[in-house]
Backbone as a printed PyTorch tensor [residue, N CA C, xyz], in Angstrom:
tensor([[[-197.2360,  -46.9370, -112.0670],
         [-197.7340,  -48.2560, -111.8060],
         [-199.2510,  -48.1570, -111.6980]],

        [[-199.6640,  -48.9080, -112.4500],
         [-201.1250,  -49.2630, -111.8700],
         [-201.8280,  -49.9240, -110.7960]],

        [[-203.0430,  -49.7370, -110.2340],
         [-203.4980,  -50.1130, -109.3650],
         [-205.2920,  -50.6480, -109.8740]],

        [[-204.9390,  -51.7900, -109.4740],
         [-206.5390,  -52.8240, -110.0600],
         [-207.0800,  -53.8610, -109.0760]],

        [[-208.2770,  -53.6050, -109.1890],
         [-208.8600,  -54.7010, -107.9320],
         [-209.7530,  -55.2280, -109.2360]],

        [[-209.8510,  -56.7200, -108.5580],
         [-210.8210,  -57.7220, -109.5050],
         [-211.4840,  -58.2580, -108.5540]],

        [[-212.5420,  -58.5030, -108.5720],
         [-213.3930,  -58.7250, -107.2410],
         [-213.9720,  -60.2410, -107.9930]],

        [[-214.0710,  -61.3520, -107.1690],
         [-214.9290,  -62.3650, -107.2950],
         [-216.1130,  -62.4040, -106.5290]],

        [[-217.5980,  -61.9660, -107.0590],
         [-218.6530,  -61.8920, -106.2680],
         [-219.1740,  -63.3360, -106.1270]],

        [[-219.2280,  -64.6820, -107.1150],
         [-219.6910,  -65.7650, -106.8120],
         [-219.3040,  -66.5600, -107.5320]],

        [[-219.3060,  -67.9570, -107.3890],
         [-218.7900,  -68.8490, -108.4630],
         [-220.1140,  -70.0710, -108.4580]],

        [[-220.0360,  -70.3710, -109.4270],
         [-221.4190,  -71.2530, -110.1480],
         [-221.0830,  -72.7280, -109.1850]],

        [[-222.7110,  -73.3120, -109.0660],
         [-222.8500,  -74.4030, -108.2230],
         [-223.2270,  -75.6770, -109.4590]],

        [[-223.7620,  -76.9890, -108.9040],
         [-224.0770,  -77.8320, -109.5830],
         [-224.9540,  -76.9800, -110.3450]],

        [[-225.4660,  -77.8720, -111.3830],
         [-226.3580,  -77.5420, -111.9760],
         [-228.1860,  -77.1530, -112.0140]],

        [[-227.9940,  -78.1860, -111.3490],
         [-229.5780,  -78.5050, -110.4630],
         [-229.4480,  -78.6290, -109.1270]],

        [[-230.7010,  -78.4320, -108.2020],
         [-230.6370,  -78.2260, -106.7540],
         [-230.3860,  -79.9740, -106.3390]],

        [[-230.6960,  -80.7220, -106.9630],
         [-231.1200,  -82.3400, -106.7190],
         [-229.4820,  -82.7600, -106.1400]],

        [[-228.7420,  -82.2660, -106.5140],
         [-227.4010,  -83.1760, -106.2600],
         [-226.6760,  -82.2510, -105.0270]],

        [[-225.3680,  -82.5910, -104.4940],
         [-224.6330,  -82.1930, -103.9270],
         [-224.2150,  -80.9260, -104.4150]],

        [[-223.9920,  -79.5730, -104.0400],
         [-223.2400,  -78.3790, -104.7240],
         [-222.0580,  -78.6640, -104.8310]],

        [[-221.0450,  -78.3720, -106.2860],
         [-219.5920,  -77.8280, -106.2090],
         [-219.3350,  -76.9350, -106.5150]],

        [[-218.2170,  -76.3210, -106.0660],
         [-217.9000,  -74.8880, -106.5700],
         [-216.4060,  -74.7960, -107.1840]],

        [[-216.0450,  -73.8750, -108.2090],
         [-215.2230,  -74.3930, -109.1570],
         [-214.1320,  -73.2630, -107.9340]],

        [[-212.6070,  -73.6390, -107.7160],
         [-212.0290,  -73.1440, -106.8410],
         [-211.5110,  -72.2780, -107.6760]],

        [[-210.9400,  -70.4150, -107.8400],
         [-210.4710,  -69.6560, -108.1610],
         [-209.4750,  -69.0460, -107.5170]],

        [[-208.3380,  -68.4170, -108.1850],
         [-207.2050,  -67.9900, -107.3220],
         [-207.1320,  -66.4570, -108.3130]],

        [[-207.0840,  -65.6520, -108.1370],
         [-206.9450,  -64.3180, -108.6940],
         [-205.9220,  -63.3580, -108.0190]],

        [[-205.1160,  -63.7390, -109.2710],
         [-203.3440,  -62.3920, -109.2790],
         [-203.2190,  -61.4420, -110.0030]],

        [[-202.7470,  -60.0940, -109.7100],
         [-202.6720,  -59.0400, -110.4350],
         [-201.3100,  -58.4820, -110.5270]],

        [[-201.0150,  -58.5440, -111.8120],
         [-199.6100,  -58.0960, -112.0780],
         [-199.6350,  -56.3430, -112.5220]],

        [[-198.1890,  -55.8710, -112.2740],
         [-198.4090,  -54.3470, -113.0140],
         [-198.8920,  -54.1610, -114.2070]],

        [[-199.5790,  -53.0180, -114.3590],
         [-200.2180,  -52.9270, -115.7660],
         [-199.1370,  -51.6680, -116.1220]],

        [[-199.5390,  -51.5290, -117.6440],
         [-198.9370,  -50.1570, -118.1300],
         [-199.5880,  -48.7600, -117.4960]],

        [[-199.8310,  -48.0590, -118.8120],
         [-200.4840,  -46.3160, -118.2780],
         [-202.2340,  -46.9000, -118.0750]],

        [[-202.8360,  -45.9860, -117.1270],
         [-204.3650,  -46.1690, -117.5200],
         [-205.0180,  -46.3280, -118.6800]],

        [[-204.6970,  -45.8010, -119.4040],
         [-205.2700,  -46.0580, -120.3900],
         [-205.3780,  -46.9600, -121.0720]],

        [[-205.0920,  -48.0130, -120.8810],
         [-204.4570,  -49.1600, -121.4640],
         [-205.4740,  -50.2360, -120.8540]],

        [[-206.0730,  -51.0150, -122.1260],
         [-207.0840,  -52.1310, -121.9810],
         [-206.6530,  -52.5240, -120.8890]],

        [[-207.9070,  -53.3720, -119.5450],
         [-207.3650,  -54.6860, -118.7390],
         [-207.2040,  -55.4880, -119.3850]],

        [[-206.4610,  -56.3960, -119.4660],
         [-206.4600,  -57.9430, -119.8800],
         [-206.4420,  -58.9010, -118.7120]],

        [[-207.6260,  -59.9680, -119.4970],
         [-207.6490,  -61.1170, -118.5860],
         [-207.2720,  -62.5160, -118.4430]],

        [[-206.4430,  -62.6490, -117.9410],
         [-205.8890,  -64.1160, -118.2750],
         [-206.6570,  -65.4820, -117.6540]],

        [[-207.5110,  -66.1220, -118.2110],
         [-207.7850,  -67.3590, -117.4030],
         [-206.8940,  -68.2290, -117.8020]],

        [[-207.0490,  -69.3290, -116.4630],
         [-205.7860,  -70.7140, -116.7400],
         [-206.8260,  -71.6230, -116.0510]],

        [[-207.0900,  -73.0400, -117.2880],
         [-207.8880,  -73.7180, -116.2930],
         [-207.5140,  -75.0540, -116.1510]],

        [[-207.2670,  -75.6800, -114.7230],
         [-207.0180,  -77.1300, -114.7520],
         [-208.0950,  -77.8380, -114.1780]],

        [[-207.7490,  -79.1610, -113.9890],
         [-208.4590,  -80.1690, -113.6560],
         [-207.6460,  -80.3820, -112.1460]],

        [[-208.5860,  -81.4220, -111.3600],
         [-208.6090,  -81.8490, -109.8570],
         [-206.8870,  -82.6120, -109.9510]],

        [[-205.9130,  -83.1590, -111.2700],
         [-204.9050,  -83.5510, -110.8240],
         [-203.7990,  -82.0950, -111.5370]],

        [[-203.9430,  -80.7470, -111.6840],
         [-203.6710,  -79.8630, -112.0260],
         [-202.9640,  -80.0000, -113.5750]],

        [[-204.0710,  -80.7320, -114.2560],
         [-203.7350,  -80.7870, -115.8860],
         [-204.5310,  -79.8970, -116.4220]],

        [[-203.2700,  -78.9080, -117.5570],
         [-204.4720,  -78.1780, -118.4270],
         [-205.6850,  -78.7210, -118.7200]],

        [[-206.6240,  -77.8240, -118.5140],
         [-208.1250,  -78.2930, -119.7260],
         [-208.0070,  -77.1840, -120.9680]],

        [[-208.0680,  -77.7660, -122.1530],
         [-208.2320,  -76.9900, -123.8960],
         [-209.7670,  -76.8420, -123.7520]],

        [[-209.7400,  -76.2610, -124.5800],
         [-211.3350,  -76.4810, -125.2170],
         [-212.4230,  -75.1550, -124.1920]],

        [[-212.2130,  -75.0750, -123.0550],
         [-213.1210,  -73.7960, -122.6110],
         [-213.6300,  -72.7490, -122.8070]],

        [[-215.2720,  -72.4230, -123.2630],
         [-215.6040,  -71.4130, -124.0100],
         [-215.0930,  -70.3570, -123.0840]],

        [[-215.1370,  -68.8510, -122.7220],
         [-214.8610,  -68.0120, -122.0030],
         [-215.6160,  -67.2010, -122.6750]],

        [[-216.3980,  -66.3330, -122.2600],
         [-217.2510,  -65.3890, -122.2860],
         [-217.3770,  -64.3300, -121.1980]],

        [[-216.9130,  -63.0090, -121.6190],
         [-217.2460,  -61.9490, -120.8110],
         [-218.0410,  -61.0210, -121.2740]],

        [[-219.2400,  -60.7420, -120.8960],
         [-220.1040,  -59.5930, -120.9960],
         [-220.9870,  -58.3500, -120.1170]],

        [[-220.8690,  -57.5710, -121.0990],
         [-221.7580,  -56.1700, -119.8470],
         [-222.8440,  -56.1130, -121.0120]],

        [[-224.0380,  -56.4610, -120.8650],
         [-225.3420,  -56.0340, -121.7040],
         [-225.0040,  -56.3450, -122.8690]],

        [[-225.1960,  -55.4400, -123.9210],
         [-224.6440,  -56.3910, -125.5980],
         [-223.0480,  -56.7420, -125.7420]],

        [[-221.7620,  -55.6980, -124.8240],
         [-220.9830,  -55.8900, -125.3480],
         [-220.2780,  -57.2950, -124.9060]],

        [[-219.6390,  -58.2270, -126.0070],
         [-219.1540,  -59.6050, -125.5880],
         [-217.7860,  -59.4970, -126.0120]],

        [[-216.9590,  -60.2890, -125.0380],
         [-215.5820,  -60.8750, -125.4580],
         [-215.3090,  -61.9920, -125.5420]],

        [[-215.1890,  -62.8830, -126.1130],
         [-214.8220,  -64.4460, -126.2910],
         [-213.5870,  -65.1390, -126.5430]],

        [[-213.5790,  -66.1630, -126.0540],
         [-212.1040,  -67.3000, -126.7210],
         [-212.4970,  -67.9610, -126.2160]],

        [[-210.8950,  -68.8810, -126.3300],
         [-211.3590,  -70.1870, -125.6780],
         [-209.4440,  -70.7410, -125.7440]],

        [[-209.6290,  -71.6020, -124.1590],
         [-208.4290,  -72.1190, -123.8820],
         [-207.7370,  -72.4090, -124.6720]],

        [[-206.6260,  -72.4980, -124.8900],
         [-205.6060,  -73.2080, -125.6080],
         [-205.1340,  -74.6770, -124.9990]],

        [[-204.0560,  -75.5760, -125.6710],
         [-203.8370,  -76.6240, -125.0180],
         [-202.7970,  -76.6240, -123.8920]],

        [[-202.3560,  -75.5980, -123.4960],
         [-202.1330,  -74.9520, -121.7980],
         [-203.0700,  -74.8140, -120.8860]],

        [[-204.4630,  -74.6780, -121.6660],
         [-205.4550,  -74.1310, -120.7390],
         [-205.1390,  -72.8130, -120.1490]],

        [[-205.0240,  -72.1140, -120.9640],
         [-205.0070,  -70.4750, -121.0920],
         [-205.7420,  -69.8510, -122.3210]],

        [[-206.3840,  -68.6160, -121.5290],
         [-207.0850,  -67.7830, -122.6790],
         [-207.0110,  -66.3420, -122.4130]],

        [[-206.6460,  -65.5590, -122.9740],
         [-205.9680,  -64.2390, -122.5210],
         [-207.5500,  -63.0090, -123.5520]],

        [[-208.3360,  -62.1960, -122.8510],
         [-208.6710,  -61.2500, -122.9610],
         [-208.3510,  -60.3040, -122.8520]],

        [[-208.6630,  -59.2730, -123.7650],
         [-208.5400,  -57.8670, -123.5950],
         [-210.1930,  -57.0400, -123.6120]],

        [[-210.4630,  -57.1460, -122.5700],
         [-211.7090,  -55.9720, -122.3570],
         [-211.4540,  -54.7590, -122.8670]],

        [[-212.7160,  -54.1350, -123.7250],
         [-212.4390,  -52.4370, -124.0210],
         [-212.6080,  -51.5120, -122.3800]],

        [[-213.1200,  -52.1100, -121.8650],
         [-213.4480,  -50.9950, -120.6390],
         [-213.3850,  -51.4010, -119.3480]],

        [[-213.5880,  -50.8440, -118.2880],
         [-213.8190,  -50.8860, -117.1450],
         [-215.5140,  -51.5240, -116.8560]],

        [[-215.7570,  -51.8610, -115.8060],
         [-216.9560,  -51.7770, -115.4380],
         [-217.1470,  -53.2970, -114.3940]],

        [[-218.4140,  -54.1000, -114.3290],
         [-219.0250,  -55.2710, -113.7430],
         [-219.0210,  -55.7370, -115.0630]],

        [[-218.0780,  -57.0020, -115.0410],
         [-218.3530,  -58.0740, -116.2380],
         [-219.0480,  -58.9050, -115.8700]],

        [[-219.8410,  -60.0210, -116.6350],
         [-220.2310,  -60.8080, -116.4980],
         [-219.0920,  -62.2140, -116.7810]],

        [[-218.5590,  -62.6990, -116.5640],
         [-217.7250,  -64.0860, -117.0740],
         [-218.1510,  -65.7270, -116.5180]],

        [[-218.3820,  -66.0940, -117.4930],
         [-218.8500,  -67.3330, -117.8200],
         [-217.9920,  -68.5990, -118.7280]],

        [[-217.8590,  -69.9710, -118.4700],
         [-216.5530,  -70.6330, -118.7970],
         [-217.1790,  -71.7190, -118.7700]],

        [[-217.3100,  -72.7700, -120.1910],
         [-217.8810,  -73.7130, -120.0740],
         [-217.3850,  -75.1950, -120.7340]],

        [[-217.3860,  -76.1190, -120.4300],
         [-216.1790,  -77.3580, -120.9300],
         [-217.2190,  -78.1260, -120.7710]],

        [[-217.0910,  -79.0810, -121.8830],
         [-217.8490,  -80.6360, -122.1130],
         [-217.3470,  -81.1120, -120.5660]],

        [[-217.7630,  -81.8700, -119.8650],
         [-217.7980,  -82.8810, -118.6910],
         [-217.4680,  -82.1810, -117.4250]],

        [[-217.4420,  -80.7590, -117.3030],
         [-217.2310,  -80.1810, -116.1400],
         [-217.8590,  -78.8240, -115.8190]],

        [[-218.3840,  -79.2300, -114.6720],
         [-219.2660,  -77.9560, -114.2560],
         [-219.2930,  -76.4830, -114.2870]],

        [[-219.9590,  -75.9400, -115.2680],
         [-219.8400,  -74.7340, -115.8450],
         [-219.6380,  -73.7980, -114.5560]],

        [[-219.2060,  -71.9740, -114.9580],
         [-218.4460,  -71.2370, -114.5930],
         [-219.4440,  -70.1360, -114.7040]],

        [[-219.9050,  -69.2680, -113.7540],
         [-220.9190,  -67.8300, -114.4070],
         [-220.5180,  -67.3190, -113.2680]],

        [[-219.8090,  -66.1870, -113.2250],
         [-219.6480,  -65.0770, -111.3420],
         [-219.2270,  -63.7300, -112.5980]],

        [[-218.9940,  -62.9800, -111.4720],
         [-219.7020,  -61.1790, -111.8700],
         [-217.5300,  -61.0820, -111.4780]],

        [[-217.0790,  -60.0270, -112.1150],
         [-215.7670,  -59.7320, -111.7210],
         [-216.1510,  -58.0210, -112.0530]],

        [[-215.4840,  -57.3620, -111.1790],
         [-215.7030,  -55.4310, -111.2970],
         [-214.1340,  -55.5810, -111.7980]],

        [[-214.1190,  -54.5860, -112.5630],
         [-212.5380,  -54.3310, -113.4720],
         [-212.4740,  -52.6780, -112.5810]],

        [[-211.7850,  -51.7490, -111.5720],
         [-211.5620,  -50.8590, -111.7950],
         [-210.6170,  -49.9290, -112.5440]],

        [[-209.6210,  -50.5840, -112.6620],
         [-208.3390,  -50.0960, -113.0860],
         [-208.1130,  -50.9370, -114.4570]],

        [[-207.2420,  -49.8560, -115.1850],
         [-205.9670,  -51.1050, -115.9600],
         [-205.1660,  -51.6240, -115.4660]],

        [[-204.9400,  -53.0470, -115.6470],
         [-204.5360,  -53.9350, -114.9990],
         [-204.6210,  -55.2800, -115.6560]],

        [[-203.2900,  -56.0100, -115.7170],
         [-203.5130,  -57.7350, -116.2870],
         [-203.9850,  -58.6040, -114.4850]],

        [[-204.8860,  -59.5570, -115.3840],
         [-205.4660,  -59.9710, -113.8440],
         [-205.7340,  -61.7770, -114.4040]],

        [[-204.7190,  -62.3530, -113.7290],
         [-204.6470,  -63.6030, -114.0620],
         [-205.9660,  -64.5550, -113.5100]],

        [[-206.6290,  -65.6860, -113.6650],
         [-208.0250,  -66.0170, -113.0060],
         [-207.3170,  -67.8920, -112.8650]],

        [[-206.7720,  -68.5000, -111.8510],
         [-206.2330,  -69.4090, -111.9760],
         [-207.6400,  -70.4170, -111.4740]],

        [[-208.3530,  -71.6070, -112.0880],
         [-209.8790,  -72.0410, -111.9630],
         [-209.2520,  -73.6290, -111.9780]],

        [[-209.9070,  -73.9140, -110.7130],
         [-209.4560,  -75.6140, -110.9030],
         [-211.3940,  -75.7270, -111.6120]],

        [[-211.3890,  -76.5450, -112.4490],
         [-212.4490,  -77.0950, -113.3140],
         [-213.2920,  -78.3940, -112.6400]],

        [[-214.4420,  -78.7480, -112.0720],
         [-215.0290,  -79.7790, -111.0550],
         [-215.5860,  -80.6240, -112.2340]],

        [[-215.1850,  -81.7160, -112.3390],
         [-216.0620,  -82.8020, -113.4790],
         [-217.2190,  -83.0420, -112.5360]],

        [[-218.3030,  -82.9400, -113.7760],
         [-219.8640,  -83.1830, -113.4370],
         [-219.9140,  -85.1200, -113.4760]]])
């Protein structure tokens, strides 16, 4: 069995200092993974404030040049496979709702689900 911690260091505020801050709410589950060796994969799922999929979400994870991308489906799921371990960068962005940028550490292999209620701007 594997063993994986996914750490949430911060989650993105309004946009500008001028308005009220929101913060997009995250729930993070980790299911068994296979052998170590074996890519993490990351599952985001993103809804809205009445818990309806949102489609359309860019998803972006990066460490320095290397990038991983997709984008939701009409479940509002997007499933990554990172080549490595390390501090990702992940970032998640939708027409009419307040974008997504926080740091996640991958230690282990491990599937690590990212459940994100989405805050309309």
């Amino acid at each position: 069995m594997a063993i994986g911690s996914l750490l949430i260091l911060s989650c993105s505020k309004s946009k500008d200092n001028t308005q009220p801050q929101q913060t997009a709410s995250m729930n993070v589950a980790h299911r068994d993974g296979g052998e170590d060796d074996d890519r993490p994969i990351i599952i985001i799922n993103h809804v809205n404030i009445e818990n309806s999929p949102v489609s359309g979400s860019s998803i972006k994870l990066q460490i320095g040049n290397d990038v991983v991308t997709g984008t939701t489906d009409n479940s509002g799921v997007c499933s990554l496979s990172v080549p490595y371990l390390g501090q990702w960068n992940l970032s998640a962005t939708n027409d009419g709702y307040v974008p997504i940028n926080t740091t996640m550490v991958l230690v282990d292999s491990v599937t690590s689900r990212i459940d994100t209620l989405l805050i309309q701007q």
